[in-house]
N, C-alpha and C positions, 0 to 999 in steps of 0.2 A: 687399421687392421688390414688384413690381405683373407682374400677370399680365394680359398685352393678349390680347383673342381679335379685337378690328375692327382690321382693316389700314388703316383710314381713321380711326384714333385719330389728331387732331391734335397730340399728345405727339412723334408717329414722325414729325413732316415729316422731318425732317432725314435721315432714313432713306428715307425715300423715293425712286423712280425711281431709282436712284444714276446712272445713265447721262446724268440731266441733274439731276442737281443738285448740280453744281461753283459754277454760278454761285450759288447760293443759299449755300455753305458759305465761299466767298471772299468775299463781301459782307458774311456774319457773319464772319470772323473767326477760323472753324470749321474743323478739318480731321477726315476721318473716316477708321479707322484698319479695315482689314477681315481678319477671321481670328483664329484664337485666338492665335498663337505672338505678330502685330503685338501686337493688345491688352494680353496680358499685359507685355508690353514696355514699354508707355507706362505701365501701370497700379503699375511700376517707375519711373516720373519722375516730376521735379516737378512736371509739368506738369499743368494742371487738367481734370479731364475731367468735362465736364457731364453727361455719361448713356451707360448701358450697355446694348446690346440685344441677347440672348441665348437662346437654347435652357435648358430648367430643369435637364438634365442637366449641362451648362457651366456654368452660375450654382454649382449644387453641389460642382461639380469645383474650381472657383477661388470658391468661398466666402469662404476669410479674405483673399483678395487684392484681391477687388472690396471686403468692408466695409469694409478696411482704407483705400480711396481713394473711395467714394461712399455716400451716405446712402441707404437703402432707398428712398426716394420718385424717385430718378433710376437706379433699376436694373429693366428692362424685360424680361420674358419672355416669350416668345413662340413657339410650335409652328415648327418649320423652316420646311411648308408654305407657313406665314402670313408668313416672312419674305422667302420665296423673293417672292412674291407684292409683298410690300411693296417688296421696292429694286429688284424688276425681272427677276432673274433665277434661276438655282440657285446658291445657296452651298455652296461646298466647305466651307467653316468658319463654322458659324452664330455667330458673336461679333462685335461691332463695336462702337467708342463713336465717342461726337463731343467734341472734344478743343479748347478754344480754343488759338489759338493764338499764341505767345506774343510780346512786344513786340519790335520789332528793338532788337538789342543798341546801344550806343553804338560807335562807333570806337573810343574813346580805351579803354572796354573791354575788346576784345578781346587775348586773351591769343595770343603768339605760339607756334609759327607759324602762320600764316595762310592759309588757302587761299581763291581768290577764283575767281568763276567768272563766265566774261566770255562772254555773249553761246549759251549753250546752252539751247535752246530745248526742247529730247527731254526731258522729265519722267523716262524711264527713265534716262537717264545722270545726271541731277542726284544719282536717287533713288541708283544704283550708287555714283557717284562720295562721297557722304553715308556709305553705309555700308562704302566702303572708306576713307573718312578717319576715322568713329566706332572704326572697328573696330583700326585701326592708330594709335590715340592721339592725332588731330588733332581739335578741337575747335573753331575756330574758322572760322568759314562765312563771305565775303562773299558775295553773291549780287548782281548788278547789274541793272539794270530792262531788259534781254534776254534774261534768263536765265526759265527757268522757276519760281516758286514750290516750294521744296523741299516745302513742306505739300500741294501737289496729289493726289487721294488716289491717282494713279499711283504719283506719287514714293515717297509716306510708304509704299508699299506695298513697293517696288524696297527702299527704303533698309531694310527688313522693321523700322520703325518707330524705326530709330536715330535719327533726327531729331532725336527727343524730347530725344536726349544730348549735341545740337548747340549751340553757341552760335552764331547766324545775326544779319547784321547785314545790311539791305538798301541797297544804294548805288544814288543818284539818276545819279550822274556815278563812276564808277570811278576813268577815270586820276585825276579831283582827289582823290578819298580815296585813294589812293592812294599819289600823290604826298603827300599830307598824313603818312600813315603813316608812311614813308620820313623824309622831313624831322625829323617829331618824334621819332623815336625810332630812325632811323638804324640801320634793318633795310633789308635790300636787297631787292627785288623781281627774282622768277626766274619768267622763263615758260615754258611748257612749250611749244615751238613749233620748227616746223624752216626752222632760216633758214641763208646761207652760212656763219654763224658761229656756229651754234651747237655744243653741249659734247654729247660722249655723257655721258649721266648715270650710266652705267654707273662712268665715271670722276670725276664728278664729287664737289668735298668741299662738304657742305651746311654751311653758316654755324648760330651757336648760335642764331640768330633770323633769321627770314626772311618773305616772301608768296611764296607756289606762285602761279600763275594758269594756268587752264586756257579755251582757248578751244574755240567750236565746230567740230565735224568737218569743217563747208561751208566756212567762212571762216576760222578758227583765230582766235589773238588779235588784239582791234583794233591797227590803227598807234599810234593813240592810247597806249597801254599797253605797247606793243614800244619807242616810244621811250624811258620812263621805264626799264623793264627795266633791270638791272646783268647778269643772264646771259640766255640764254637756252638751253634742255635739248633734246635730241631722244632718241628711243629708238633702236639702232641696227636698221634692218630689212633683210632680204632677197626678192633675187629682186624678182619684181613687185610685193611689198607695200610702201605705202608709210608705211603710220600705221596703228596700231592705233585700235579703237573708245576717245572719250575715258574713258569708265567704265573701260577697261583699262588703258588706258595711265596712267591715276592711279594705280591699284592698284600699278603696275611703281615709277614718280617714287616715291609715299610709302613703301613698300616699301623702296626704296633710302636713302630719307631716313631711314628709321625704322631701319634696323640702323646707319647709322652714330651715331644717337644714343644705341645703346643699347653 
C-alpha cells in the first residue's frame, strides 16, 4: 500500500472535489463507490477496481479482502482529515474506490426476466429501484438514454453498491429493443402503469419469462412502450394517494413477482 500525506497527489484526481467530479468519472468510464459497507460490496464482484483510498485502520480491518482484489501500488492510505480535505467534505465512512465500469451488456444476452427503466431521471430511484431488483433476484437491467446512469455515484450509493451484481444493458431507442426482445424470443412486455385497463398486480399471474418496465413518477411510461405492452399492472391505492414513489412501488411488482416464482 502507499501512504499519501499531499491532498494534491495527482494519484487522487479522481477522488477529488466529489461534488464535481461526476463529470470527470463518466467521461472515464469510472464510477466511485463511497463508504465501507459500498466498497467491501464491489470488492465482492467481478468488477475491476482501479484504486482504493482509505484510512490505515480500514485497510487493516479489510486486509485479505482489498489484497485479494488490488495490487499494493493502487491501494491508498490516507489520514481521515486529509481525506475529508481531498473529496470536499466530512466522510461518515472513510473507504472509497474507483471502479470501471463495466461494458453494456448485449440484448440478445440478457437473461430473463427483464427489468427495463424508461425515462427516470432521480439517480435515487434508479439506485433503489437496482437494489430492490439485486436483492429480490432480478438481474437483468435495461436502462434507456432518459434514464439516469445507474453508475452515478448517487445511484451506486442508493443501490448500497448492488450494481456491481447487475447485468445493465444501455438502449438507444427502448420500444425497438424492445420490441426486438419480444419478437425473438416471444416474452411479453408488462408495464407498470395505471391506465383504464390496467390489472391489480396484486392479482396478477406473472409469466415464466417476461420485461417489467418502469416509468417515471412525472410522466409514467412512454406511449411509445404502452402500445407494445401485452399487460399493463397498477398497485391498488387509497384515499387521496394515487401512486406510490417508483423505487416502491418496484419493490411491491417484483415482490409479487418473486413469490409466485418461488
Amino acid at each position: 500500500m502507499i501512504t499519501v500525506h499531499d491532498v494534491k497527489d495527482r494519484r487522487l484526481d479522481f477522488y477529488r472535489d466529489l461534488r464535481h467530479a461526476q463529470t470527470l468519472h463518466t467521461r472515464s468510464k469510472v464510477f466511485l463507490t463511497d463508504g465501507e459497507k459500498i466498497t467491501l460490496s464491489i470488492l465482492q464482484s467481478s468488477l475491476h477496481v482501479r484504486s482504493i483510498l482509505l484510512t490505515q485502520e480500514l485497510y487493516e480491518k479489510h486486509l485479505s479482502s482489498i489484497q485479494s482484489k488490488l495490487p499494493a501500488e493502487e491501494c491508498y492510505v490516507m489520514s481521515k482529515t486529509d481525506m475529508d480535505i481531498l473529496v470536499g467534505f466530512d466522510l461518515h465512512s472513510p473507504m472509497m474506490s474507483i471502479v470501471e465500469e463495466p461494458a453494456s451488456a448485449f440484448l440478445s444476452s440478457m437473461k430473463g426476466p427483464i427489468i427495463a427503466l424508461n425515462g427516470i431521471v432521480n439517480s435515487d430511484n434508479v439506485g433503489g429501484i437496482i437494489r430492490n431488483a439485486i436483492g429480490l433476484g432480478f438481474k437483468s437491467i435495461i436502462t434507456d438514454s432518459t434514464t439516469s446512469s445507474p453508475y452515478l455515484r448517487r445511484a451506486v450509493r442508493v443501490s448500497m453498491g448492488s450494481i456491481a451484481f447487475a447485468t445493465c444493458s444501455a438502449s438507444e431507442h427502448l420500444p425497438k429493443d424492445l420490441l426486438k426482445l419480444k419478437e425473438q424470443r416471444s416474452i411479453p412486455i408488462i408495464s407498470a402503469e395505471i391506465t383504464p385497463t390496467s390489472k391489480d398486480v396484486s392479482t396478477f399471474t406473472f409469466p415464466q419469462d417476461y420485461i417489467l418496465v418502469f416509468g417515471s413518477e412525472g410522466y409514467g411510461i412512454s406511449n411509445e412502450v404502452l402500445v407494445i405492452s401485452d399487460e399493463t399492472l397498477h398497485i391498488p391505492m387509497f384515499q387521496s394517494v394515487n401512486s406510490l414513489n417508483v423505487s416502491s412501488s418496484s419493490a411491491i411488482f417484483l415482490h409479487a413477482a418473486k413469490v409466485q416464482k418461488d
